[in-house]
C-alpha positions as CSV (number, residue, x, y, z in Angstrom):
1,X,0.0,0.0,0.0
2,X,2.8,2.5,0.9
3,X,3.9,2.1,-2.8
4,X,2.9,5.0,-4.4
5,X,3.7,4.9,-8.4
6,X,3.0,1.3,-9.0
7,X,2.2,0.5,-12.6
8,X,-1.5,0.5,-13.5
9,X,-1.8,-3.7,-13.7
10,X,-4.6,-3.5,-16.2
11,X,-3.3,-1.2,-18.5
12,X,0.5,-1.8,-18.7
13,X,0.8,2.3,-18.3
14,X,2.6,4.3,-15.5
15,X,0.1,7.0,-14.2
16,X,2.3,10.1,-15.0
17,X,0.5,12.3,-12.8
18,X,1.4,10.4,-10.2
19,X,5.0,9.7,-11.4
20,X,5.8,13.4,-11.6
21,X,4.3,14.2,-8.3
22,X,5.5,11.0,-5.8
23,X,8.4,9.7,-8.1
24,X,12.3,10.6,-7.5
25,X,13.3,11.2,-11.0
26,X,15.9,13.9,-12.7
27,X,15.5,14.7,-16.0
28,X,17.7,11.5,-16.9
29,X,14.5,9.5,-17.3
30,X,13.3,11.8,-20.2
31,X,16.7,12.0,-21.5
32,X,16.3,7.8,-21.6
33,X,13.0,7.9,-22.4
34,X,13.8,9.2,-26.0
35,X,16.6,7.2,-26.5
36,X,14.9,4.1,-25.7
37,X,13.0,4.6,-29.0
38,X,16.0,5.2,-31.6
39,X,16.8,1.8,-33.1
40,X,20.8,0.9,-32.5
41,X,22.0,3.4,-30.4
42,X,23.9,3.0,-26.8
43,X,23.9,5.4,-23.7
44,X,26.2,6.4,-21.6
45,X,25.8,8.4,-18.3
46,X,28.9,10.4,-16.7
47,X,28.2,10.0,-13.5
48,X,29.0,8.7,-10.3
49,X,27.9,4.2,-10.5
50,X,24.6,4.9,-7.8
51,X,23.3,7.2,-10.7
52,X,23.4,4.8,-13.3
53,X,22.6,2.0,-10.6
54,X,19.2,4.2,-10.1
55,X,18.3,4.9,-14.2
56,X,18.8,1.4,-15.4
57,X,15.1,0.2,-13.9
58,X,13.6,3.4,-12.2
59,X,10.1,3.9,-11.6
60,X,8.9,5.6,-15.2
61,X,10.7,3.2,-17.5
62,X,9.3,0.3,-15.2
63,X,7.7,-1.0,-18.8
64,X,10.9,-0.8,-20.7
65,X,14.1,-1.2,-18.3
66,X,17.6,0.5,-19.7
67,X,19.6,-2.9,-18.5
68,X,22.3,-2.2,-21.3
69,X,23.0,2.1,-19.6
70,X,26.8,2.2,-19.2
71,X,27.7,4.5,-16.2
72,X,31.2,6.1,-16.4
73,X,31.4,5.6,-12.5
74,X,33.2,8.7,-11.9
75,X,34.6,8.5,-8.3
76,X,36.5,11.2,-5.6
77,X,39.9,11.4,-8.4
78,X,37.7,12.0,-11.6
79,X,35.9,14.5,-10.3
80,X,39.5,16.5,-9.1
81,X,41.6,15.3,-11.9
82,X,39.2,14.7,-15.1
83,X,37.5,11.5,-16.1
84,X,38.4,11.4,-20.2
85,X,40.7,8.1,-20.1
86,X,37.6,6.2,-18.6
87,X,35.0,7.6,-20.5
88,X,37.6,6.8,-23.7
89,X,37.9,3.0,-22.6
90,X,33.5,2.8,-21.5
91,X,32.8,4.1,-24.9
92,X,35.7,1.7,-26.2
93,X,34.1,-1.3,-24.4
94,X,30.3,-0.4,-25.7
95,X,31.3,0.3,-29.5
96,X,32.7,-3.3,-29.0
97,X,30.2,-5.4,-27.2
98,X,27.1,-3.6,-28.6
99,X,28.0,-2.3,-32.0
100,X,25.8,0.8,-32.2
101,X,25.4,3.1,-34.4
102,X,24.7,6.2,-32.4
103,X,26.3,6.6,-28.9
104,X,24.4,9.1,-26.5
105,X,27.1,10.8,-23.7
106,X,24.6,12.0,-21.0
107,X,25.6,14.7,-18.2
108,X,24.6,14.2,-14.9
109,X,24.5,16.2,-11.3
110,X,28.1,15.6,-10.9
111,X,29.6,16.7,-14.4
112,X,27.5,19.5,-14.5
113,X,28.4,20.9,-11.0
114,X,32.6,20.6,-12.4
115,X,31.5,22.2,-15.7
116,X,32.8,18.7,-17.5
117,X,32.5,20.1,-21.6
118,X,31.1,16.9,-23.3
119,X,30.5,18.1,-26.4
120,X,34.7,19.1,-26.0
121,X,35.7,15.6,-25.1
122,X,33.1,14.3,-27.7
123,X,34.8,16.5,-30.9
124,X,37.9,15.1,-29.8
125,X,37.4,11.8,-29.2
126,X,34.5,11.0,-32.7
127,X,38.0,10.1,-35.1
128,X,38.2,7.2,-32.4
129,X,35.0,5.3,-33.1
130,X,32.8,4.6,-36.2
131,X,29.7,4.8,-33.8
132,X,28.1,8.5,-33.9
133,X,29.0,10.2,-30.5
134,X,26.3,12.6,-29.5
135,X,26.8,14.8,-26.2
136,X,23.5,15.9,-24.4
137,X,23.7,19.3,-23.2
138,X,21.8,20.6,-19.8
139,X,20.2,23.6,-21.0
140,X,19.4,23.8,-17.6
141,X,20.9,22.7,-14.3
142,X,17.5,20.9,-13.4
143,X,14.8,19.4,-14.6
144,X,12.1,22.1,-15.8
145,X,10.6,24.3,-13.3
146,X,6.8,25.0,-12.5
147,X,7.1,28.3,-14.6
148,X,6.9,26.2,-17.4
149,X,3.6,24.9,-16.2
150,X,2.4,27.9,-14.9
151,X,3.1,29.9,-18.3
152,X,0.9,27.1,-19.8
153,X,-2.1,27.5,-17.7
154,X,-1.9,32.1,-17.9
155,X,-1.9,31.3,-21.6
156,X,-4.8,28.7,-21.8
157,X,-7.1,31.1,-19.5
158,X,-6.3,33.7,-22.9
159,X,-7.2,31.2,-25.2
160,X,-10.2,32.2,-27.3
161,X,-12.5,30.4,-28.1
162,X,-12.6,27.9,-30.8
163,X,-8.8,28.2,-31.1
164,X,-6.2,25.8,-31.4
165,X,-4.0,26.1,-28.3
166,X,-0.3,26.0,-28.7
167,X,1.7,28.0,-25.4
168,X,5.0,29.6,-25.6
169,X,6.4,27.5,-23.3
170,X,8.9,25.3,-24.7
171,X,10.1,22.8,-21.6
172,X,13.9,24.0,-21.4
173,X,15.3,21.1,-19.1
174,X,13.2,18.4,-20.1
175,X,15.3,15.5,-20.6
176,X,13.4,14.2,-23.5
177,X,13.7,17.8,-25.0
178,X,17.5,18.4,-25.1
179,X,17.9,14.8,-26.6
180,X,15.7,15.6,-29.9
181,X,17.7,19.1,-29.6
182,X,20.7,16.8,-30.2
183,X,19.2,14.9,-32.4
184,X,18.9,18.1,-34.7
185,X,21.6,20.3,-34.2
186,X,24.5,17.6,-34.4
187,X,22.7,14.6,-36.3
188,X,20.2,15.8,-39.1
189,X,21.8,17.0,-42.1
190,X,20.4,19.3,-45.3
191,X,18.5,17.7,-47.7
192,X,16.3,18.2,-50.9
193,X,12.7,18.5,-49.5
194,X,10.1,16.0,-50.7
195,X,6.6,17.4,-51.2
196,X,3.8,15.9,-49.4
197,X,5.9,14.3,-46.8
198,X,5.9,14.5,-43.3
199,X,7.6,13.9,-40.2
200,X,5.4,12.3,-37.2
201,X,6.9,12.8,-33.3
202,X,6.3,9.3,-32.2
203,X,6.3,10.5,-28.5
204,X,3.5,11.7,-25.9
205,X,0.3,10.4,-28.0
206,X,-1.5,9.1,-24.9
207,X,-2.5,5.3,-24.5
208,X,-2.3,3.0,-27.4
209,X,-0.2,5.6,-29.3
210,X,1.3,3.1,-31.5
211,X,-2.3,2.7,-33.0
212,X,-3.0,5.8,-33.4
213,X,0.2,7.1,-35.6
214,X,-0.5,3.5,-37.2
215,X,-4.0,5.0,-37.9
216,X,-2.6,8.5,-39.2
217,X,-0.2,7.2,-41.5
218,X,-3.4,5.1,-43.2
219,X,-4.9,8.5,-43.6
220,X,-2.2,10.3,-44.8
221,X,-1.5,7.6,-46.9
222,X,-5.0,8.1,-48.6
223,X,-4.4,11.5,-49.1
224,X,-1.3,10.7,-51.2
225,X,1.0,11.9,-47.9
226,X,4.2,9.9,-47.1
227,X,5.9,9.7,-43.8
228,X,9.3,10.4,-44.1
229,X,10.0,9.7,-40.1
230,X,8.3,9.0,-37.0
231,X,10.7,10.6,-35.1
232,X,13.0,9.6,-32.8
233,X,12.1,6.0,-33.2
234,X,14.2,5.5,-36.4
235,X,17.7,4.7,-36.9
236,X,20.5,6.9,-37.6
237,X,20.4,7.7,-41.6
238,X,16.5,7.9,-41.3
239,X,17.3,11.0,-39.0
240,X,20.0,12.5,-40.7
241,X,17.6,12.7,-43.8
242,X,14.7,13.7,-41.4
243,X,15.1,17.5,-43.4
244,X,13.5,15.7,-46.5
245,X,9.9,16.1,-44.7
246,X,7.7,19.1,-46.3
247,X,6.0,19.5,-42.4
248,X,6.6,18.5,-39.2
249,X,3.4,16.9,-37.0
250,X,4.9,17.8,-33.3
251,X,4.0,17.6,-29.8
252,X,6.4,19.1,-28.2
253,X,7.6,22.3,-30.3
254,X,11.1,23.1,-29.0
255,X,13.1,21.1,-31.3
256,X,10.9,21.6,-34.3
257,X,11.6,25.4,-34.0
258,X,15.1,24.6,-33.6
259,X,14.6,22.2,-37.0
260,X,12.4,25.1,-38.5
261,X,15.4,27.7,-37.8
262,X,18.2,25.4,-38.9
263,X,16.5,23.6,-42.2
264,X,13.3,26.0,-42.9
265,X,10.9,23.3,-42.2
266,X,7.9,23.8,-41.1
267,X,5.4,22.3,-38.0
268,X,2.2,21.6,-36.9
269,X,1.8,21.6,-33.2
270,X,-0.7,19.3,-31.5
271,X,-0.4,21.1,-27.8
272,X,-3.7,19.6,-26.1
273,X,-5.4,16.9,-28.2
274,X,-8.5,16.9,-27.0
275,X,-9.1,20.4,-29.4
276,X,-8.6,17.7,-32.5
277,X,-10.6,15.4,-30.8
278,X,-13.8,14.0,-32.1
279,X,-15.2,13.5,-36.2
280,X,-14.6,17.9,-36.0
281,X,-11.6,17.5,-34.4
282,X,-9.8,15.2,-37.0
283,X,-11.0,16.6,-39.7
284,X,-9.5,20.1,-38.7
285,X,-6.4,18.0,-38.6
286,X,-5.9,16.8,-41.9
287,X,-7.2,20.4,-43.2
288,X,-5.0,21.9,-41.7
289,X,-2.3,19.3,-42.8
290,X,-3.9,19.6,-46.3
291,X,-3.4,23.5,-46.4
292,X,0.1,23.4,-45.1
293,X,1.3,20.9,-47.8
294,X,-1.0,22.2,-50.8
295,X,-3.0,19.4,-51.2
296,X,-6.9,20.4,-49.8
297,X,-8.7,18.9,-52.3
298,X,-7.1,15.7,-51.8
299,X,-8.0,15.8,-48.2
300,X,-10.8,16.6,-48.5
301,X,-11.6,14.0,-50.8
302,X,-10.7,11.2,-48.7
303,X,-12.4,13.0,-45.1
304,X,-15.7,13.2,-47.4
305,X,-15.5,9.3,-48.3
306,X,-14.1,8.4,-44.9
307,X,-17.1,10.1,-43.3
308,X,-19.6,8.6,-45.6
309,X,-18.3,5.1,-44.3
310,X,-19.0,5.9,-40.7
311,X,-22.1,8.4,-40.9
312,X,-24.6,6.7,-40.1
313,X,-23.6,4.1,-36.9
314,X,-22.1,7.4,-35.7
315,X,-25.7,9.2,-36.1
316,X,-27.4,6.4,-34.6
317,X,-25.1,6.0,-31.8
318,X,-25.4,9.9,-30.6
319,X,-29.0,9.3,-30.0
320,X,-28.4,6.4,-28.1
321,X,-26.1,8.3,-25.7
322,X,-29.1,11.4,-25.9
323,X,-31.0,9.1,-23.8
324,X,-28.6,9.4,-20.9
325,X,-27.8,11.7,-18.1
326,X,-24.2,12.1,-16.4
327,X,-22.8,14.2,-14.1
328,X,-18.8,15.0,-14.6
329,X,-16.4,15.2,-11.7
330,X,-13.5,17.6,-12.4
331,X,-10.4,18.3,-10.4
332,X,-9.6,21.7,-12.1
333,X,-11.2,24.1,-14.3
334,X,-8.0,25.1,-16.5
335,X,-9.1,22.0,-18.9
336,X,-13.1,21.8,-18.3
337,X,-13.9,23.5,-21.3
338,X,-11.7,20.9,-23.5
339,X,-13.7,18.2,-21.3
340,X,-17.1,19.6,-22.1
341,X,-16.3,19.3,-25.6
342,X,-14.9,16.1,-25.5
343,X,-18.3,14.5,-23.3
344,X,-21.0,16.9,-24.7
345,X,-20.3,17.7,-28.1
346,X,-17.8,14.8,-29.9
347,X,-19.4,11.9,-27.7
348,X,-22.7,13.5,-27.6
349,X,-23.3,12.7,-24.0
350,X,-25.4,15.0,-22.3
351,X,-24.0,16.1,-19.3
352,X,-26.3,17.5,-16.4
353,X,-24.1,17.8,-13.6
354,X,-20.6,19.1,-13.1
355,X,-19.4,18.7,-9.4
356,X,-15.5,20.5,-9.3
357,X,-13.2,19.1,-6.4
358,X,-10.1,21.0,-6.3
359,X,-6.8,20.2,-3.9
360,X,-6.9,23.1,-1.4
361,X,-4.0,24.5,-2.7
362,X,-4.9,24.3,-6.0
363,X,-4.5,28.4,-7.1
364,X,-0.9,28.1,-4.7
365,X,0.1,25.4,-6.9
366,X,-0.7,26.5,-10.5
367,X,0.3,30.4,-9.6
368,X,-3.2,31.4,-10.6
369,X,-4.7,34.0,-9.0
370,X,-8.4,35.5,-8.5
371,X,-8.9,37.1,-11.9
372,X,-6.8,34.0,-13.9
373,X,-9.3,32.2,-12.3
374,X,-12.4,34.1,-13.2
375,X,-11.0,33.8,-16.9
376,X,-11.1,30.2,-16.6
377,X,-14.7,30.6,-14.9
378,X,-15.7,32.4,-17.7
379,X,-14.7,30.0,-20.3
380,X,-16.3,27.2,-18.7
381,X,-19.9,29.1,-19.3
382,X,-19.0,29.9,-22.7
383,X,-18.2,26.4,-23.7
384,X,-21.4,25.5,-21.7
385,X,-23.2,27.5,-24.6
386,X,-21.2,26.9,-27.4
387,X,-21.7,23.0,-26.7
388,X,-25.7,23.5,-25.9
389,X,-24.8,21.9,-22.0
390,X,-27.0,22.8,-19.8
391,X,-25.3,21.5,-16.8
392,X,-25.0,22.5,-13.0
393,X,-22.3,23.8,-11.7
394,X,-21.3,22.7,-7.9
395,X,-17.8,24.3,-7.1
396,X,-16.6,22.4,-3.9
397,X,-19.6,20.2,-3.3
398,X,-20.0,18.8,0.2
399,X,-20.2,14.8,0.5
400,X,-24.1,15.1,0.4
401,X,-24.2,17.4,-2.5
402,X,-21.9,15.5,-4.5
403,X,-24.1,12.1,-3.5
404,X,-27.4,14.1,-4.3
405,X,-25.6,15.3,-8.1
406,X,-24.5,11.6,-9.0
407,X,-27.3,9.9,-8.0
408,X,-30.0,12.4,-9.8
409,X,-27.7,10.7,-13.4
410,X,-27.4,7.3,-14.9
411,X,-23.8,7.6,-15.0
412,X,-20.7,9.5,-13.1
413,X,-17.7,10.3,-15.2
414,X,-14.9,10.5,-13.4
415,X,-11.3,9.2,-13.1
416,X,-11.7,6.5,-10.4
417,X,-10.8,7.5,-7.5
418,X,-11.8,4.9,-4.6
419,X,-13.7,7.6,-2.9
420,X,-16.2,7.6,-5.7
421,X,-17.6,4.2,-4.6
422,X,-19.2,5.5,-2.0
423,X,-21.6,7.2,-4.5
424,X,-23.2,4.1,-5.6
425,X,-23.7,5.2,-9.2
426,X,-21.9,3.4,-12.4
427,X,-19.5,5.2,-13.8
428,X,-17.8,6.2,-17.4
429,X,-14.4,6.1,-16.6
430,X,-11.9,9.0,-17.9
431,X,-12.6,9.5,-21.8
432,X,-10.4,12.2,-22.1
433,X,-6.9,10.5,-23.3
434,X,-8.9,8.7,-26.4
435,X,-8.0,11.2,-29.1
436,X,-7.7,8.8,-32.5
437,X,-6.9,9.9,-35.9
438,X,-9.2,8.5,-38.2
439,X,-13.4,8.8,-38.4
440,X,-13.3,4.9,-38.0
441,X,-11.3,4.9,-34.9
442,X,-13.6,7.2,-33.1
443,X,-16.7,5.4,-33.6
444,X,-15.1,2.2,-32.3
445,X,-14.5,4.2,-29.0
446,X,-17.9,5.2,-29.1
447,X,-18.7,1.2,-29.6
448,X,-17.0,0.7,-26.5
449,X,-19.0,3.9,-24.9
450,X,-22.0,2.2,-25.8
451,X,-21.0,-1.4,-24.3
452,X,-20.4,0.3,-21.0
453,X,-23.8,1.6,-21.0
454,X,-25.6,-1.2,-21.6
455,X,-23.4,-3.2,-18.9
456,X,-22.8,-0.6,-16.0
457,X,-20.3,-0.8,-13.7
458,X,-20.0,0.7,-10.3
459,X,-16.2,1.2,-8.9
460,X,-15.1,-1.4,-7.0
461,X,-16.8,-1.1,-3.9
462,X,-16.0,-4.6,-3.1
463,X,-12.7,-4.2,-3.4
464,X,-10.2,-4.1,-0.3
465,X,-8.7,-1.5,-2.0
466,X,-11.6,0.8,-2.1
467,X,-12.5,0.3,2.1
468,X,-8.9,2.1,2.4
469,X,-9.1,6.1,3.7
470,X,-7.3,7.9,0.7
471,X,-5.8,11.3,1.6
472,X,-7.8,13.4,-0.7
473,X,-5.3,15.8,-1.8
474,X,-2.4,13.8,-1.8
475,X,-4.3,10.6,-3.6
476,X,-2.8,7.7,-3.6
477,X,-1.2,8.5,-0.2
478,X,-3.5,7.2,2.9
479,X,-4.8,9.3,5.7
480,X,-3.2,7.2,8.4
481,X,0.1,7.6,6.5
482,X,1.2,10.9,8.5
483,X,5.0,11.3,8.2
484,X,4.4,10.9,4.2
485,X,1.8,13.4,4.0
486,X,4.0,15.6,5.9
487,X,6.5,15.4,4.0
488,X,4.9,16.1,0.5
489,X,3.2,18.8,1.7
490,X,6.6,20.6,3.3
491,X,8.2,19.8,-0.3
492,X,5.2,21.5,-1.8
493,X,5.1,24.2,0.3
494,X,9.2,24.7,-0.5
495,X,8.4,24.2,-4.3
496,X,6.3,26.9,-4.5
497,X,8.4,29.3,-3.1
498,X,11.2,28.8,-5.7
499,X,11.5,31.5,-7.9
C-alpha cells in the first residue's frame, strides 16, 4: 500500500500524474525515455555508479528497463583530476560489445556541477569510433521548473475560443527535450525536400499511441502523404535525412523550432489533443495538414468518403447516448472547457451535472490568482453554450451534494478514485486521453461507450482497495500515512516558493 507509483496492472501504463508528483526522477528518465525509442544506439551516463545504478530500472521506465545504460562511475579522483581516459575506454568497451550506431554521452548532477565540456571531449574523441558520438547538453541545471507549467495555464485562460491552443512555453530542461535538440543540431543534415511528406513525433500520444500514428499514417497515406520519419524511433540515416519532410506533426515544439530555424521546415503543433478530438476535431487535422502541404482537395476528398463510411452508426449512436444523463467530476477548471467538448459535443453525452473538487491549494500550486481564475470561470460558461450543455455547476460540493448530483444521473464520469464508490452510481471512466486519428477509430470508442452503458459498472466497492481512507489531496497517499503526508506537503510548500 505505501507504494505510491505502482504501474497501473490493467493497463501496462505508468500513471504520470502520479509519477511526476510521488516519483524521485531527474530529468535522466526523459533523457532515456527518448533514447529508448531510436533503433541501434547505446547510452552512456557520466556519473557517479549509484546514478546509473538508479536509471537502469527506475520507476517511469518500469515498462521498458535500460539494462544495457553504461555509467562512467566517476569517483573522488575523476571528479579533481578529469574522467576522459575512462569515459575513452566505456565508450571503447560499448562500440565493442554492442556495435551501435549512435552513442548518447549524457551529463549528470556531478559533471554539470565541475563544468565537464562533453561536447569538447566528444569532438575530440569522434576520429576514435565509427559509432556516432552525441553529447546531451543541460540547458538547464535541473529538470524544468513550474514556470513552465504555470506559463501554460496564464496562456490557456487567454485562449479564445474555438482556437487551437499551442503555449510559448517550450520545456527548457526536459530531458526528452534536449535529446531531440541533439538529435537536430548535431545529427540531421540538409536535404532536398520531398513534397507531401511529413515527419510524425512518435512521443506523448497518450495510451495505445502506437495505433494511433499507425491510424494517421493510413490516412495520410490516402491523401497521397508519405511519412518520411516518425521521429525519434528510427535509426541513424533515417534522421540524418529527417530534413526531407515538407512539415513537421509535433507535440512538443522546442526542437521543431530549432529544426524550423536550422533547415526551414515547417510544423504543426498538437499542444492539447483533445481540441482535435472528435469526427470535427480530425477533420480540422488533416485540413489543416492539407493546407500546409497544398493538397486540400485531396484531403478533403478522402475525409468526405471516410465520413460517408461511418455516418450513419455514428448518427445512430449519438441518439443512443441522448437518452442518458451524467454528471462530470473535475479536479480543475484550467481544462473543463476541453472536457465539455470532448463529453458533450464529440461523444454526444449529455451532461447535467458538473461537481468541481479542487486540492486546497490548488491556485498556490498553478500560480493562478483571483482574476486568472475568473477567466477560466468564464470559459467554462462559454463552452457550456457553445456545446448546448445545460449542466450544473457545484464548485466544492460537500459529500451530500456530491451524492445528491451523481445519484440524480445514470452515469458519473470521473477518473476513479476509490472515494467515488461511496456514491453508488456506475460510472464512465476518464474519456479524455482517447483522441484517435481517423473517423473509424472514433466510432469504435464510441462502440466501447455504448458497451459500458448497456453493462454498467460501479467502482469497486467490493474491493479491499476501495475500504482504504485515501488522503484526498495527496491521492494515492493514505490518511493514516502521516510522516508521508507531511513530508509532501513541506516539499510543496518549498516548491512553491522557488522562484
Amino acid at each position: 500500500m505505501n507504494q505510491y507509483y505502482q504501474d497501473n496492472m490493467l493497463l501496462g501504463m505508468n500513471p504520470s500524474s502520479y509519477l511526476h508528483r510521488y516519483a524521485v526522477n531527474g530529468k535522466v528518465s526523459g533523457n532515456l525515455a527518448c533514447i529508448s525509442e531510436i533503433k541501434n544506439a547505446a547510452v552512456v551516463l557520466y556519473s557517479p555508479r549509484g546514478c546509473g545504478f538508479h536509471y537502469r530500472c527506475h520507476v517511469r521506465s518500469g515498462q521498458s528497463p535500460v539494462y544495457e545504460l553504461e555509467c562512467a562511475d566517476l569517483r573522488n579522483n575523476d571528479v579533481i583530476f578529469g574522467g576522459e581516459k575512462k569515459l575513452t575506454a566505456l565508450l571503447q568497451k560499448v562500440e565493442r560489445e554492442q556495435k551501435p550506431e549512435i552513442i548518447f554521452l549524457l551529463p549528470s548532477v556531478v559533471s554539470d556541477i565541475i563544468n565537464d565540456d562533453l561536447s569538447g571531449l566528444a569532438c575530440s574523441l569522434q576520429p576514435q569510433f565509427k559509432a556516432k558520438l552525441v553529447p546531451i547538453t543541460s540547458q538547464v541545471f535541473s529538470h524544468m521548473d513550474k514556470s513552465n507549467g504555470r506559463k501554460v495555464l496564464r496562456e490557456k485562460a487567454c485562449q479564445k475560443q474555438k482556437q487551437k491552443f499551442s503555449s510559448s512555453a517550450v520545456y527548457p530542461g526536459c530531458g526528452y527535450v534536449e535529446v531531440m535538440d541533439a538529435l537536430v543540431e548535431q545529427v540531421m543534415e540538409p536535404q532536398s525536400v520531398q513534397p507531401r511528406s511529413v515527419n510524425i513525433e512518435a512521443f506523448v500520444w497518450g495510451y495505445n499511441g502506437e495505433d494511433k500514428l499507425q491510424g494517421m499514417s493510413e490516412m495520410l497515406q490516402k491523401m497521397g502523404i508519405t511519412v518520411n520519419a516518425y521521429l525519434p524511433a528510427a535509426d541513424l540515416q533515417t534522421i540524418k535525412k529527417a530534413p526531407q519532410a515538407a512539415l513537421n506533426i509535433v507535440r512538443r515544439k522546442k526542437w521543431a523550432l530549432a529544426m524550423e530555424q536550422r533547415f526551414g521546415t515547417p510544423f504543426l503543433h498538437v499542444a492539447d489533443m483533445q481540441e482535435w478530438h472528435g469526427i470535427e476535431g480530425i477533420s480540422d487535422l488533416y485540413r489543416q495538414i492539407g493546407k500546409m502541404l497544398g493538397c486540400e482537395d485531396a484531403v478533403e476528398h478522402v475525409l468526405q468518403e471516410e465520413y460517408e463510411r461511418v455516418a450513419a452508426r455514428y448518427q445512430e449512436l449519438r441518439a443512443e447516448f441522448a437518452k442518458y444523463k451524467f454528471c462530470l467530476i473535475a479536479h480543475g477548471i484550467a481544462y473543463l472547457p476541453d472536457a465539455l467538448r470532448v463529453y458533450q459535443q464529440d461523444y454526444g453525452l449529455p451532461i447535467k451535472k458538473i461537481c468541481i473538487i479542487m486540492n486546497p491549494s490548488y491556485q498556490a500550486e498553478t500560480g493562478l490568482d483571483d482574476a486568472m481564475m475568473q477567466r477560466f470561470k468564464d470559459r467554462i460558461e462559454l463552452a457550456k453554450a457553445e456545446y448546448g450543455c445545460e449542466a450544473q455547476i457545484l464548485l466544492e460540493p460537500s459529500e451530500d451534494a456530491l451524492r445528491e448530483a451523481a445519484q440524480s444521473c445514470d452515469f458519473v464520469i470521473c477518473n476513479g478514485h476509490p472515494r467515488y464508490a461511496a456514491l453508488d452510481v456506475p460510472v464512465l471512466y476518464n474519456l479524455f486521453d482517447r483522441s484517435v486519428w481517423n473517423y473509424q477509430g472514433f466510432v469504435d470508442i464510441m462502440e466501447e461507450v455504448w458497451q459500458m452503458l448497456q453493462q454498467p459498472q460501479r467502482t469497486g466497492s467490493s474491493l479491499l482497495l476501495s475500504k482504504l481512507a485515501y488522503d484526498p489531496v495527496f491521492y494515492p497517499m493514505r490518511e493514516a500515512d502521516k510522516d508521508s503526508k507531511a513530508a509532501r506537503e513541506l516539499y510543496s510548500r518549498i516548491w512553491r516558493q522557488r522562484k
